[in-house]
N, C-alpha and C positions, 0 to 999 in steps of 0.2 A: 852613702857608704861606697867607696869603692874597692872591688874586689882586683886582683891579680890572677888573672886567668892563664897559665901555661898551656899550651898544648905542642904536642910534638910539630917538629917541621914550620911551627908558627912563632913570630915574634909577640915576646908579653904585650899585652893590651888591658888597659884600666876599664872596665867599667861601670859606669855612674849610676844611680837614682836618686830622683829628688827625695831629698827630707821633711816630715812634715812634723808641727810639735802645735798642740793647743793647748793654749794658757788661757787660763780665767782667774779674772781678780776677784779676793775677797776681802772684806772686812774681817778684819782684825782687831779683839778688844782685851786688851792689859793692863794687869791688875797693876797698882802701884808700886812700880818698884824702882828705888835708888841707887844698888848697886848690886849687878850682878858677875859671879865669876864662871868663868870659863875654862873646861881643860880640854885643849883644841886635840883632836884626832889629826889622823895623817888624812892629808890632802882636804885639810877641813876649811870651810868658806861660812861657815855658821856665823861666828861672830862679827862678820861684818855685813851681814844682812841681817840680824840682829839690832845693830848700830844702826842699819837702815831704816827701820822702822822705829827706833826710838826708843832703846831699850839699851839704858848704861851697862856697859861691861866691860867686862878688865879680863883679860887672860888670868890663868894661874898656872905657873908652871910646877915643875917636880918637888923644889926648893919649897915651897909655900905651902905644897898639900903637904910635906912633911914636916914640918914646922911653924907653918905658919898661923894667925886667926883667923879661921874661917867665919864664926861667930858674926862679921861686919858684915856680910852677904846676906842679901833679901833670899838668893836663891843663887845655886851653884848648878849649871849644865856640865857634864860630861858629854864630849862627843863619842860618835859611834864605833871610832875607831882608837879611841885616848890609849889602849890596854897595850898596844904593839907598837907604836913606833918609838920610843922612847925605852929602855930597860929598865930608867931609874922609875917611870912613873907604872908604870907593871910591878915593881917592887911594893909600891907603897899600898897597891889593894890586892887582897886575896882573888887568886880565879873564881869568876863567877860561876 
């Protein structure tokens, strides 16, 4: 992360530390499912690590929760964020 340090009489200077992140892999076991729908949040990356692992899914936008059959879906995810970035799909569910 680098920071922006001012101080008087001194010119700005960045600086640095290293980043550190640990990842451990796990098994992962999923039920059967054909097809799943998605209503992507803002800045959402779900569905395509979803895909990654093996797991059909189809977006759904505003148009489809409001009229569409949901019915064909094994299972529908909402992202975390689906309720803001859009106004038309805020409309279609009551605030939590």
């Amino acid at each position: 992360m680098a920071r922006d340090h001012r101080l008087p009489a001194h010119s700005p200077r960045a600086l640095t530390r290293p980043s550190v992140a640990q990842i451990r892999a796990a098994r992962v076991a999923l039920p059967g499912l054909s097809h799943v729908g998605y209503v992507r949040g803002a800045a959402d990356r779900v569905p395509e690590a979803l895909l990654a692992i093996g797991v059909p899914v189809e977006l759904i936008g505003a148009d489809s929760l409001a009229r569409g059959d949901l019915s064909r879906y094994d299972a529908i995810v909402i992202g975390s964020r689906a309720y803001g970035p859009s106004p038309r799909s805020s409309q279609q569910w009551p605030a939590p």
